[in-house]
BAVOBA-294489 format. One record per residue: x, y, z of N, C-alpha, C in turn. Coordinates in steps of 0.001 Angstrom, whole numbers, plus 500000, padded with zeros to 6 digits. Layout:
BEGIN
[[X Y Z] [X Y Z] [X Y Z]]
...
REM end
This chain:
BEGIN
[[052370 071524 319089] [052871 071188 320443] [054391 071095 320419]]
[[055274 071459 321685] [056475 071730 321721] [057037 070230 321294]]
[[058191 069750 321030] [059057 068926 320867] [059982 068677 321789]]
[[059987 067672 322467] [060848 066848 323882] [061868 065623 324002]]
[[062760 065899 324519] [063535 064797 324376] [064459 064412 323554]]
[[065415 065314 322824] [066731 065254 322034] [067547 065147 323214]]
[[068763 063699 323134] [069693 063504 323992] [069448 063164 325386]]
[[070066 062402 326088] [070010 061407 326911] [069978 062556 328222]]
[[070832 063355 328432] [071003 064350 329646] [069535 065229 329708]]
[[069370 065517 328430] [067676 066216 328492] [066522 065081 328733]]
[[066851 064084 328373] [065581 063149 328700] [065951 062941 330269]]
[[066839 062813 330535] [067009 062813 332232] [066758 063689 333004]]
[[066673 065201 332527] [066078 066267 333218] [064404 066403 332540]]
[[063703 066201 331779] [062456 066215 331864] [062153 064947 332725]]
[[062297 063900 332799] [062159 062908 333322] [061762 063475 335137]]
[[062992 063985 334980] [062716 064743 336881] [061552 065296 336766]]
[[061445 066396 335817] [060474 067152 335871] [059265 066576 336321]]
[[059021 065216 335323] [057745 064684 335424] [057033 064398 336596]]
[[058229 063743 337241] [058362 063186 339010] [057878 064076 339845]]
[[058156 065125 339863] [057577 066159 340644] [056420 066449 340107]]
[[055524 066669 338736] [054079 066858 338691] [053420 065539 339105]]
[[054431 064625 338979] [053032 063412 339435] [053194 063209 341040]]
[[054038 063363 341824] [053913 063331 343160] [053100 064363 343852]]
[[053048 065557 342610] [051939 066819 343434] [050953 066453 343122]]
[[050707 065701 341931] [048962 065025 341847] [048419 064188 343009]]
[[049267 063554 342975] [049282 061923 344499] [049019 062848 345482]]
[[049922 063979 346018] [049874 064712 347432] [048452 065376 347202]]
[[047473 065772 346171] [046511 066544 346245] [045499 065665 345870]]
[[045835 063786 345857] [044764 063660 345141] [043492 063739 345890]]
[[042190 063955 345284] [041347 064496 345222] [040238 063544 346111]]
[[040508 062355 346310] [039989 060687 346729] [040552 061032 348358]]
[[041256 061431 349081] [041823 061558 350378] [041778 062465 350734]]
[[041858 062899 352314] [041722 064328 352557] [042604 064302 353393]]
[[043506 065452 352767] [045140 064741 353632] [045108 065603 354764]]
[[045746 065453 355463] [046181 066591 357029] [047218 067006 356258]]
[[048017 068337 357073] [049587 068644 357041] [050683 068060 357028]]
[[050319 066792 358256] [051240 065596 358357] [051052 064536 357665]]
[[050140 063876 357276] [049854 063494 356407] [050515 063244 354859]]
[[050101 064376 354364] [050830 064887 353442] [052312 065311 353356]]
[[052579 065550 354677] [054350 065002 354486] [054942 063963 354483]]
[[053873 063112 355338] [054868 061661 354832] [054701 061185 354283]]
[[053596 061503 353458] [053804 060564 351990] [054712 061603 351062]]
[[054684 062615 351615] [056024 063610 350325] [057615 062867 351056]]
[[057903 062472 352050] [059063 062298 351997] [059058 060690 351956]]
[[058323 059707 352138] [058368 058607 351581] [058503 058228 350183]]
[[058227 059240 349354] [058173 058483 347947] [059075 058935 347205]]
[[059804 060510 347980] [061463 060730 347651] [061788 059858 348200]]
[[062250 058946 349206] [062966 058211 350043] [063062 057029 349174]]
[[061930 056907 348639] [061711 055435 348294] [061671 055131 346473]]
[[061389 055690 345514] [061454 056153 344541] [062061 057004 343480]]
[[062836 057535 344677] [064309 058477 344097] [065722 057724 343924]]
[[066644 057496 343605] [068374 057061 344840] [068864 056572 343758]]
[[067672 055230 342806] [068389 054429 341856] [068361 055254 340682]]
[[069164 054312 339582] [070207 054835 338207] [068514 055360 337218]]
[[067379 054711 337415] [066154 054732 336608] [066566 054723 335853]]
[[067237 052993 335385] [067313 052521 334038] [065770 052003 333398]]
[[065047 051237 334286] [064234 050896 333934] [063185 051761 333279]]
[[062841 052825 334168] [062233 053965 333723] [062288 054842 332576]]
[[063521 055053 332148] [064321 055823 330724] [064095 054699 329834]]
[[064000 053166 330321] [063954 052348 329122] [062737 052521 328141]]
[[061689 053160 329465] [060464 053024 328364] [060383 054178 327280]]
[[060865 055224 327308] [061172 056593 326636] [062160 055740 325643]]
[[063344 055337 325952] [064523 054663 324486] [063734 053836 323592]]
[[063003 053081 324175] [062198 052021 323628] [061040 052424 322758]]
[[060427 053672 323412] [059079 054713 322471] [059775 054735 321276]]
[[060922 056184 321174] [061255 056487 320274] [061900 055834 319064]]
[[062848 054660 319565] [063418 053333 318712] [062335 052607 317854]]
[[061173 052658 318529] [059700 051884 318149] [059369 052597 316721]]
[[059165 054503 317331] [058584 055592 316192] [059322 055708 315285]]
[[060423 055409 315328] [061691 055725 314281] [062073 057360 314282]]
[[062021 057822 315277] [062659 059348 316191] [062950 059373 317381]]
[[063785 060532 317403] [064500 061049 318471] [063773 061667 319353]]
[[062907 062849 318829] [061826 063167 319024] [061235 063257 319344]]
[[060073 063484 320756] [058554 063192 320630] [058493 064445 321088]]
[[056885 064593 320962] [056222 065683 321388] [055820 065689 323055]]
[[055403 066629 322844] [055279 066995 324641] [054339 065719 324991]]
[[053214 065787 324896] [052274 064842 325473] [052755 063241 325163]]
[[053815 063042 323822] [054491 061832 323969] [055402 061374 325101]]
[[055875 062515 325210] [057014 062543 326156] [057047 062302 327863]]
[[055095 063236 328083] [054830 062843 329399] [054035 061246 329566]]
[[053823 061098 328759] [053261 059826 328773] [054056 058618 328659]]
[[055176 058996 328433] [055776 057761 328094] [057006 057860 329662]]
[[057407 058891 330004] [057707 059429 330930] [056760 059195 332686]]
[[055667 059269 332703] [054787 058720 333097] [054603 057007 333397]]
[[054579 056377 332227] [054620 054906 332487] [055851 054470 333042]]
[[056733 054922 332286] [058239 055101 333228] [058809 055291 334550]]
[[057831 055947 335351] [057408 056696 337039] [057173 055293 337442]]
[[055843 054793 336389] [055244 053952 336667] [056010 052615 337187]]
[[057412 052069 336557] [057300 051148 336671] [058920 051193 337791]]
[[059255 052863 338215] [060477 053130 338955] [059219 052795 340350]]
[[058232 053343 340396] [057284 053236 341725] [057074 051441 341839]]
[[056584 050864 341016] [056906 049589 341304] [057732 048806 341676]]
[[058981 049440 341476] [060115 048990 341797] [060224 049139 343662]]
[[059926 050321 343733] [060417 050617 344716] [058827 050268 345961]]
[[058037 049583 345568] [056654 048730 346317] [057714 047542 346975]]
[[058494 047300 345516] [059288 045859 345903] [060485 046017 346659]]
[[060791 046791 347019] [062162 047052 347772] [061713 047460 349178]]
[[060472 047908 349165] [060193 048601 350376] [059775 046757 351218]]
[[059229 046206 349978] [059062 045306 351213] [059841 043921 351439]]
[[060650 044092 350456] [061775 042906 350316] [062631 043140 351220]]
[[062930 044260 351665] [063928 044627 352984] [063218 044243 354147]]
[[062291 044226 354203] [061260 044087 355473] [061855 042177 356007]]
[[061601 041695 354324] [061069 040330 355144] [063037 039687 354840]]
[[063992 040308 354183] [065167 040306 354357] [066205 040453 355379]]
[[065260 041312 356125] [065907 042155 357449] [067314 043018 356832]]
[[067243 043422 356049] [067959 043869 355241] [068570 045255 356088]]
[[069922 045860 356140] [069815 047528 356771] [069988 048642 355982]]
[[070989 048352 355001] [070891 049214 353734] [070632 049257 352445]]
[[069885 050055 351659] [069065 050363 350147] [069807 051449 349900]]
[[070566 051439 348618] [070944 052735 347962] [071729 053269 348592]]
[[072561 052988 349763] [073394 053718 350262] [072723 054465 351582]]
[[071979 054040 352042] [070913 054574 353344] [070018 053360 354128]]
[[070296 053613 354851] [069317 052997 355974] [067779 052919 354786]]
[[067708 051111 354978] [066408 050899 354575] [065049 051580 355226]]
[[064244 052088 354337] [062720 052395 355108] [062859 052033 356405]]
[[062090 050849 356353] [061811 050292 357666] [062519 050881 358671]]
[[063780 051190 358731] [064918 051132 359586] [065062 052375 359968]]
[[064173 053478 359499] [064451 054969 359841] [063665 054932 360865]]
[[064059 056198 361662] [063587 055825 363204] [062008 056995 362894]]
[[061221 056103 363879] [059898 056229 363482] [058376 056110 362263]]
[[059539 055194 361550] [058648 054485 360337] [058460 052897 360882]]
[[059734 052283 360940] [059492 050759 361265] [058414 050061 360707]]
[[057559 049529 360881] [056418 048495 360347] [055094 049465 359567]]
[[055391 050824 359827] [054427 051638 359286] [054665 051244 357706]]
[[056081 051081 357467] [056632 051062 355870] [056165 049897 354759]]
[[054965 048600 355479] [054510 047942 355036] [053070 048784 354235]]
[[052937 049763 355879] [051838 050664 354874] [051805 050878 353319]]
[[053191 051921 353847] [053679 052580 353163] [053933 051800 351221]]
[[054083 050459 351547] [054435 049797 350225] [053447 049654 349502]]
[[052340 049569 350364] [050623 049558 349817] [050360 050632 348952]]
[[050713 051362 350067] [050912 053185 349076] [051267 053051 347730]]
[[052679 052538 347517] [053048 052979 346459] [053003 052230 345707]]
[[052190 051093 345379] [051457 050212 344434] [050134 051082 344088]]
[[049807 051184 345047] [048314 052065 344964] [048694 053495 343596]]
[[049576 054185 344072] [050341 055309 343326] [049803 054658 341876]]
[[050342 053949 341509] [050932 053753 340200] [049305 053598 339295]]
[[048342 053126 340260] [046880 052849 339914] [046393 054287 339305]]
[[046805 055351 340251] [045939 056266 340434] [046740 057383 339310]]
[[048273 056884 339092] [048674 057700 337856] [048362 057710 336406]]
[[047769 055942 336668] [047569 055144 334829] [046008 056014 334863]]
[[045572 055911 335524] [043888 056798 335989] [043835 057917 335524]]
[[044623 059018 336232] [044414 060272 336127] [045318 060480 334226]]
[[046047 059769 333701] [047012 059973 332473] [046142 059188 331139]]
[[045542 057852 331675] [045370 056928 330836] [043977 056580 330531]]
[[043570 056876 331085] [042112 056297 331366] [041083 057338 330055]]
[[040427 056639 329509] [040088 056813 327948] [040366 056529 326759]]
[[042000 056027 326884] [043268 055800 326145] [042697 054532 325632]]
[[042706 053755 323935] [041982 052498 323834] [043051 051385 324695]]
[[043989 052058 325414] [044919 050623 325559] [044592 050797 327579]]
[[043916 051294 328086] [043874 051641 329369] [044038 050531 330093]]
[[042951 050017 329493] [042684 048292 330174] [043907 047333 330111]]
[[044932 047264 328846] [045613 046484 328869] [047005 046796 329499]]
[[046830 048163 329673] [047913 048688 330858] [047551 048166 331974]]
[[046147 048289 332347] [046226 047885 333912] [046803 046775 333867]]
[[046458 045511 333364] [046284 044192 332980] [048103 043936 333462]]
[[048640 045173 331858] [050159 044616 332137] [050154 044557 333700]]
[[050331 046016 334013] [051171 046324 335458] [050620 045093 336930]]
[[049272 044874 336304] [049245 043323 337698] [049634 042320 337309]]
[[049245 041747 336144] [050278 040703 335746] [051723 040496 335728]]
[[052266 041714 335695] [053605 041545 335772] [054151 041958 337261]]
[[052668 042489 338015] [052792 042371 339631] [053183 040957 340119]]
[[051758 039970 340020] [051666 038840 339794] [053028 037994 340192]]
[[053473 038491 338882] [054548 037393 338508] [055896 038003 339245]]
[[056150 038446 339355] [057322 038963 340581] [057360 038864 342460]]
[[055849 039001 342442] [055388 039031 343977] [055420 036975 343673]]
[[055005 036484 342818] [055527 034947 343149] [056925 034658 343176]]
[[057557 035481 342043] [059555 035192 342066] [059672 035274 343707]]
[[059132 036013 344045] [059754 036654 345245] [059383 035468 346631]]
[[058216 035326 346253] [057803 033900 347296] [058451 032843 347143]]
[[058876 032285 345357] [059401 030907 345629] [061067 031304 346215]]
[[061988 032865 346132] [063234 033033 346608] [063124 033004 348157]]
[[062264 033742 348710] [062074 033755 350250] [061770 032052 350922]]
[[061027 031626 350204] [060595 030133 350777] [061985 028913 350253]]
[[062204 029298 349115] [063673 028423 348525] [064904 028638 349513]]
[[065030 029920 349862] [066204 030156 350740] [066026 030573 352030]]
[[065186 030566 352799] [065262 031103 353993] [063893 030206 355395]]
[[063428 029417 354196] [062551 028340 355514] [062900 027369 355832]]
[[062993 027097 357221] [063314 025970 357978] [065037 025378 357913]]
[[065508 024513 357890] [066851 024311 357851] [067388 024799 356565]]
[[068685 025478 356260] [069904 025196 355587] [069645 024204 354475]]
[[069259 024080 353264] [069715 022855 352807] [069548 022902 351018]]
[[071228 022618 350505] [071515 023394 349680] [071154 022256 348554]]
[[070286 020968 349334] [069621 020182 347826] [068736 020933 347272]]
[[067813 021838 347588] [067067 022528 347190] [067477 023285 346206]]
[[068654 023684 345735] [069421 024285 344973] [069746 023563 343865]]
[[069291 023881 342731] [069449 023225 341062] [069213 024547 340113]]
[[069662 024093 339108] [069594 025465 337925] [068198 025861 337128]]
[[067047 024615 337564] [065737 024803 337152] [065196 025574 338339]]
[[065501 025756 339542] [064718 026303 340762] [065655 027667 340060]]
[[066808 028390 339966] [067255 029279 340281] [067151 029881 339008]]
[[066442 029311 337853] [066080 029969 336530] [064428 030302 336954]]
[[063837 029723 337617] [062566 030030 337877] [062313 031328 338317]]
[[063269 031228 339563] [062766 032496 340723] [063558 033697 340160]]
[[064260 033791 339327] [064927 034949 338586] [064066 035401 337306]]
[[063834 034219 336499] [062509 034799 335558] [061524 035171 336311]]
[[060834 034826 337041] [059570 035906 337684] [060275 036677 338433]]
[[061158 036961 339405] [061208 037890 340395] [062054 039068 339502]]
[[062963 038967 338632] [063836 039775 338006] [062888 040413 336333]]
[[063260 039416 335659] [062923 039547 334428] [061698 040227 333591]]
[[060893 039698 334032] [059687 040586 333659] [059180 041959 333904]]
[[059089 042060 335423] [059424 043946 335524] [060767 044616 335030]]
[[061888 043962 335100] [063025 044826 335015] [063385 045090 333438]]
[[063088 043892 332512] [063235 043765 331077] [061644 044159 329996]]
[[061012 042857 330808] [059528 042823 329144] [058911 043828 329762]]
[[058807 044616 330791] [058013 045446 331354] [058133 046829 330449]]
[[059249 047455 330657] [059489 048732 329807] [058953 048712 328084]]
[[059574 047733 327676] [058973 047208 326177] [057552 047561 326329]]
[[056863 046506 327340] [055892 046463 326916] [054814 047488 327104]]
[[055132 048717 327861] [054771 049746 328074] [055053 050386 326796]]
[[056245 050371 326395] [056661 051316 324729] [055611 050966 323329]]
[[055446 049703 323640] [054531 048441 322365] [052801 049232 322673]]
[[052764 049414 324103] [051132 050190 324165] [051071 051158 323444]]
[[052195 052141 324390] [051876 053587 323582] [051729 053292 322061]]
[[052972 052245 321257] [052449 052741 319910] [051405 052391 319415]]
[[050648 052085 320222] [049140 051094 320001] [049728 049923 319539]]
[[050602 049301 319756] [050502 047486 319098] [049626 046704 320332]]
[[049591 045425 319424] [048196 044888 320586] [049519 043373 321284]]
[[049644 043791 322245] [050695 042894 322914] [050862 041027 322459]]
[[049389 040820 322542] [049194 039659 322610] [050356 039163 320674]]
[[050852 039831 320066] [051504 039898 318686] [052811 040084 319237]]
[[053311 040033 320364] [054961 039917 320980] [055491 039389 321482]]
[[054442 037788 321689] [054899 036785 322400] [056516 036641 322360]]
[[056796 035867 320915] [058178 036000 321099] [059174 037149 321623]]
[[058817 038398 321596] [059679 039700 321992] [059368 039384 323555]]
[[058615 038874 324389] [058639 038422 325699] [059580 037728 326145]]
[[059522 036364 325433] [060202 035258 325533] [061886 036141 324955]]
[[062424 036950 324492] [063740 036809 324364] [064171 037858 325612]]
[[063135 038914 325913] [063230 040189 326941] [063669 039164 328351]]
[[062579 038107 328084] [062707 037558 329742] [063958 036449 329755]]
[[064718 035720 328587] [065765 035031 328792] [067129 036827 328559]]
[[066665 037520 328509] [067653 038703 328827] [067859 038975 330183]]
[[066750 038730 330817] [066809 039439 332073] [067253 037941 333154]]
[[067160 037046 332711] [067763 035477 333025] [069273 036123 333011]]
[[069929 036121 331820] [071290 036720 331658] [071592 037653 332573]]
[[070959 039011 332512] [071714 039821 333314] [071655 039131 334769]]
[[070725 038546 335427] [070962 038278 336486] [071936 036875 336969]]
[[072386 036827 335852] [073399 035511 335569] [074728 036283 336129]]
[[074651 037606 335432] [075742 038146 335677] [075958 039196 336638]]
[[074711 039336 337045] [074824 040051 338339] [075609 039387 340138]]
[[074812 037710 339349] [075651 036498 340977] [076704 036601 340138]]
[[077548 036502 339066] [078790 036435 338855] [079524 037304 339681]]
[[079039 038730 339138] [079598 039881 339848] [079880 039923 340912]]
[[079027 039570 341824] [078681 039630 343328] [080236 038834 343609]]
[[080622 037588 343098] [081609 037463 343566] [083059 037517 342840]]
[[083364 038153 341575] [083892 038290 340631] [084332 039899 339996]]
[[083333 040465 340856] [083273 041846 340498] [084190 042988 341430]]
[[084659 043765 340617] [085810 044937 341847] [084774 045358 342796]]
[[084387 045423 344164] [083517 046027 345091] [084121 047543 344859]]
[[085356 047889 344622] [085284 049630 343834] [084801 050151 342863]]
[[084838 048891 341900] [083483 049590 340562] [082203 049266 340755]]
[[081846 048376 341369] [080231 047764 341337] [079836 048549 342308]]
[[080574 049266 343393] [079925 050087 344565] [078948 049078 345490]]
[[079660 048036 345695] [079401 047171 347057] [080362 045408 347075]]
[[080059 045111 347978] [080950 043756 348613] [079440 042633 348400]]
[[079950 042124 347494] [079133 040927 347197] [078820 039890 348464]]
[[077801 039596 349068] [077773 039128 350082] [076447 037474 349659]]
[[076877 037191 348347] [075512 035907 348238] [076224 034956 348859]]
[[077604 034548 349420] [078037 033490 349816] [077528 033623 351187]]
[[077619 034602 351502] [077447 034880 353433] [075726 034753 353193]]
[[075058 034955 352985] [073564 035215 352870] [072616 033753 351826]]
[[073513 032697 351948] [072760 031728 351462] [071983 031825 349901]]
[[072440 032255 348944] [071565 032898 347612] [071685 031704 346820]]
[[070580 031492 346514] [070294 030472 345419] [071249 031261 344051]]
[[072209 031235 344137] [073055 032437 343004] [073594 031364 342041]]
[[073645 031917 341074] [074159 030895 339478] [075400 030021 339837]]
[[076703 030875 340513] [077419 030188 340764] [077477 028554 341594]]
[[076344 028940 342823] [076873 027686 343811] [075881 026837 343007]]
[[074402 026858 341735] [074125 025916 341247] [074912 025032 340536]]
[[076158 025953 339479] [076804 025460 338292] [077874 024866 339261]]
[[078427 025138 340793] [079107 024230 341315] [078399 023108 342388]]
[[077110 022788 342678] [076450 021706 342894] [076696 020525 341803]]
[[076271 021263 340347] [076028 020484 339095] [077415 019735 339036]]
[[078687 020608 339198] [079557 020032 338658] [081189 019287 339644]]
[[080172 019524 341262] [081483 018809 341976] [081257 017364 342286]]
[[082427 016788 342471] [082281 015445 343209] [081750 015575 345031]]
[[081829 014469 345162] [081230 014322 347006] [081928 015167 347893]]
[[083344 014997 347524] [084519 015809 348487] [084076 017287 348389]]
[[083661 017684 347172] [083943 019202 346822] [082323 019090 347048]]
[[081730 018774 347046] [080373 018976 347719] [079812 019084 349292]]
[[080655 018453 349814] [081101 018092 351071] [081402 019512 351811]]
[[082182 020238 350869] [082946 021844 351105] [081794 022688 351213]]
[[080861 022703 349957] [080136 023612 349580] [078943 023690 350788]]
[[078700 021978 351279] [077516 021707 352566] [078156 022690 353930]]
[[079010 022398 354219] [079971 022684 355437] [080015 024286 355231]]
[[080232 024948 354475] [080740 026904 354712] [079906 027269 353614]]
[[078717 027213 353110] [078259 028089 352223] [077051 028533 353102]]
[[076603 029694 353254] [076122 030156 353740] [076730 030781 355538]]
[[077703 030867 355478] [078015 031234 357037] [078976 032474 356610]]
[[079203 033496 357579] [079773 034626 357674] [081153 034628 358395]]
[[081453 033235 358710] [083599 033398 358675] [083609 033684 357360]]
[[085138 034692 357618] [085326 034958 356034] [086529 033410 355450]]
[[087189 032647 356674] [087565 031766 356339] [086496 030531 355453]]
[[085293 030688 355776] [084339 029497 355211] [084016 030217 353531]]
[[084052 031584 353828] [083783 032012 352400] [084845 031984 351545]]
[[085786 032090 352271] [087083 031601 351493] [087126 030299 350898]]
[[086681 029148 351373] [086899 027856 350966] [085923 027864 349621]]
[[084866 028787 349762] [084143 028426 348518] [084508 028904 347514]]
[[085124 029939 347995] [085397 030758 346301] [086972 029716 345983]]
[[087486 029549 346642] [088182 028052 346294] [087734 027173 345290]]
[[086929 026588 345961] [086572 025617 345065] [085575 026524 344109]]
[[085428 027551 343589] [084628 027568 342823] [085874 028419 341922]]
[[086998 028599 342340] [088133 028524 341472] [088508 027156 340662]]
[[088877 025765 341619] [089170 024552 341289] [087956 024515 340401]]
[[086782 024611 340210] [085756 024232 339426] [085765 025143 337643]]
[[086369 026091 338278] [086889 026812 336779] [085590 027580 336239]]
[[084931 028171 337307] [083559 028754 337342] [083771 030117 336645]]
[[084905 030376 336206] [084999 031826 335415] [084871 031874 334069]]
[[085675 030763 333726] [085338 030124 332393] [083910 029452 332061]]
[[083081 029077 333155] [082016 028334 332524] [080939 029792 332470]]
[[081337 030490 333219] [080141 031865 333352] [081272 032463 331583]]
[[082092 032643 331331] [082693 033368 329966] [082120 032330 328863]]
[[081523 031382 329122] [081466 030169 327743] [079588 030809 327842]]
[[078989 030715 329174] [077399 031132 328854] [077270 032317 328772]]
[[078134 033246 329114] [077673 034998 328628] [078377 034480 326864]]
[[078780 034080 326087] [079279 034238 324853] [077880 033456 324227]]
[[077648 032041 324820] [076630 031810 324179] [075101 032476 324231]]
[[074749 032930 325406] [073966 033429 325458] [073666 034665 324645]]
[[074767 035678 324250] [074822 036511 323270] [074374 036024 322021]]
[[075058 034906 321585] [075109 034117 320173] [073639 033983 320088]]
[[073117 033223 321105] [071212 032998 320740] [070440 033871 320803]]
[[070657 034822 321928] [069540 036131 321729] [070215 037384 320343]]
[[071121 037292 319903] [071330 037844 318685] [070684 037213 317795]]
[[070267 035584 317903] [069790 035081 316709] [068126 035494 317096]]
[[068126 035179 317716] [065906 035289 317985] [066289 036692 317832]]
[[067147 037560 318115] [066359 038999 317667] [066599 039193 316231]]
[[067037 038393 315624] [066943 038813 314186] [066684 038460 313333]]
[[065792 037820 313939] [064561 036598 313935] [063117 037345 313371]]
[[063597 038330 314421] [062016 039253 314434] [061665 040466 313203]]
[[060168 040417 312928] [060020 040623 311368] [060106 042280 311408]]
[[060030 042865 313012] [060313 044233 312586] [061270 044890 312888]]
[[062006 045570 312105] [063385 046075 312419] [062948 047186 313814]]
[[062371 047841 313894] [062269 048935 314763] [062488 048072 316224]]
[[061302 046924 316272] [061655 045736 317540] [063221 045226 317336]]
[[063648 045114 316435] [065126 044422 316577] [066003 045617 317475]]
[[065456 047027 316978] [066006 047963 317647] [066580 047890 319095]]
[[065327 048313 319282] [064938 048165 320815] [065099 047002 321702]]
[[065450 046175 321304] [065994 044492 321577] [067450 045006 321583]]
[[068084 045296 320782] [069143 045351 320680] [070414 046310 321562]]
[[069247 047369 321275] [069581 048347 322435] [069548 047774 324063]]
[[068873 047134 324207] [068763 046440 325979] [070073 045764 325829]]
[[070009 044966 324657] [071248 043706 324919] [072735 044469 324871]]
[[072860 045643 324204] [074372 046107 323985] [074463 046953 325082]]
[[073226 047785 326045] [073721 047775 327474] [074671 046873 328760]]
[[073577 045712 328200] [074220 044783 329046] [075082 043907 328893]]
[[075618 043590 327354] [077032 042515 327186] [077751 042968 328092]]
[[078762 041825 328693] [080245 041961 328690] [080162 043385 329924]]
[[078921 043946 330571] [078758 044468 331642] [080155 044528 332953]]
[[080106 045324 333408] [081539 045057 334439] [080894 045796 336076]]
[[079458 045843 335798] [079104 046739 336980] [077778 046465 336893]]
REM end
């Protein structure tokens, strides 16, 4: 069998490739009997909706295969399969975006008018999110199914449904029911709703798709969980940094968690650490859209010296997940650990 996947630009063009045989499977599958129209809108919904982003997550599970096998390498049927789970977990992604904009009221994704928001989809696009959870069922099916790990794929992909569709409930209910009120805001609520809503699909997810294919039996990676998901804690540590810390010319947008009320790292670590007066500030203009009120916060979250305390936990946080990963008894896992984490140090985007 042919050999697939030398270098990052070729794994990004088979990768396409793949996308297009599995969306012609979905458009023909065999369970529905599509109309003409039909069948177009689910062909231009799942470009719309499944296409736009960087598919880091997706390529992770392919870096992560081969780091695992100890090659560059794989063969064709490695390649679609691992390529495949990869679809798998860009389509999940995008279940969650389709409907996080919905209940966000959100207007733009990726540089375009959200789903919802295109004229003549509107509330159909809740369908539509059903859809593309459904997708991901019917790809592990038609690819996986016989495979001794079938079952514990499904298992992953709802469990780690599960646990994100709750991140996502305690962020929507933490920030957006009933009054304003920023006691609700502490660093145990805003480590919660980031480990389930972020961490687990975006980090232990890809791994743990790579750990199937090589046949390891998951339940033996507890700890490789536990350091994937305080990774994905981090990056999103540094993603609210960014938001207000970051050039809006390199990050390619205007950080808006002050205007939009976000349980974000910053306004916890300045709850934790102001007096009444400077708390007083944070009650009064956090969450409102004068840019004078957003001004006062990033004020005081200057006076609070919030650049330095986010430079003291990205250094330590490096220091400990370097130690638990080298911790771990197999070098190939230290790999692939390692590789996630030297993406994301010291990040600027």
């Amino acid at each position: 069998m042919a050999a697939a996947g030398n270098g990052g630009a070729d794994t990004r063009a088979v990768f396409a490739q793949i996308y297009t045989k599995l969306k012609e499977e979905l458009l023909n599958d065999p369970a529905f009997e599509f109309t003409p129209e039909s069948r177009q809108w689910v062909d231009r919904m799942v470009d719309y909706n499944v296409l736009g982003g960087k598919c880091n997550r997706g390529l992770s599970v392919i870096d992560s295969y081969k780091l695992l096998k100890g090659t560059d390498v794989l063969s064709e049927e490695e390649m679609f399969l691992a390529c495949t789970l990869g679809w798998g977990i860009e389509w999940l992604q995008a279940f969650f975006l389709v409907l996080d904009d919905i209940m966000d009221e959100s207007h733009t994704r990726r540089g375009h008018l959200c789903w919802y928001r295109v004229p003549q989809v509107g509330f159909i696009a809740v369908n539509d999110g059903v859809l593309l959870r459904n997708h991901i069922s019917r790809m592990l099916r038609n690819h996986f199914k016989g495979k001794p790990y079938y079952a514990d794929l499904l298992d992953l992909f709802n469990e780690v449904e599960f646990k994100t569709a709750s991140g996502q409930m305690l962020d929507v209910i933490t920030t957006h029911e009933g009054e304003k009120d920023l006691t609700k805001y502490n660093i145990a609520v805003h480590r919660r709703i980031v480990q389930y809503k972020t961490a687990y699909y975006s980090f232990y997810l890809p791994v743990a798709c790579a750990l199937l294919l090589s046949g390891e039996d998951l339940s033996n990676y507890g700890a490789v969980e536990n350091i994937l998901v305080e990774m994905g804690i981090y990056f999103q540590v540094q993603d609210d940094y960014l938001d207000c810390y970051g050039d809006p010319e390199f990050i390619g947008k205007i950080g808006t968690d002050i205007e939009d009320y976000k349980c974000s790292w910053l306004v916890v670590q300045a709850l934790e650490r102001s007096d009444e007066n400077q708390k007083r500030i944070l009650f009064e203009n956090y969450g409102k859209k004068d840019p004078s009120c957003v001004a006062k916060v990033k004020n005081l979250y200057k006076e609070l010296n919030l650049e330095a305390v986010f430079q003291e936990y990205e250094n330590e946080s490096y220091k400990k997940l370097i130690a638990d990963i080298e911790a771990q008894p197999s070098i190939a896992v230290q790999n692939v650990l390692k590789s996630f984490l030297h993406k994301i140090y010291k990040r600027q985007k």
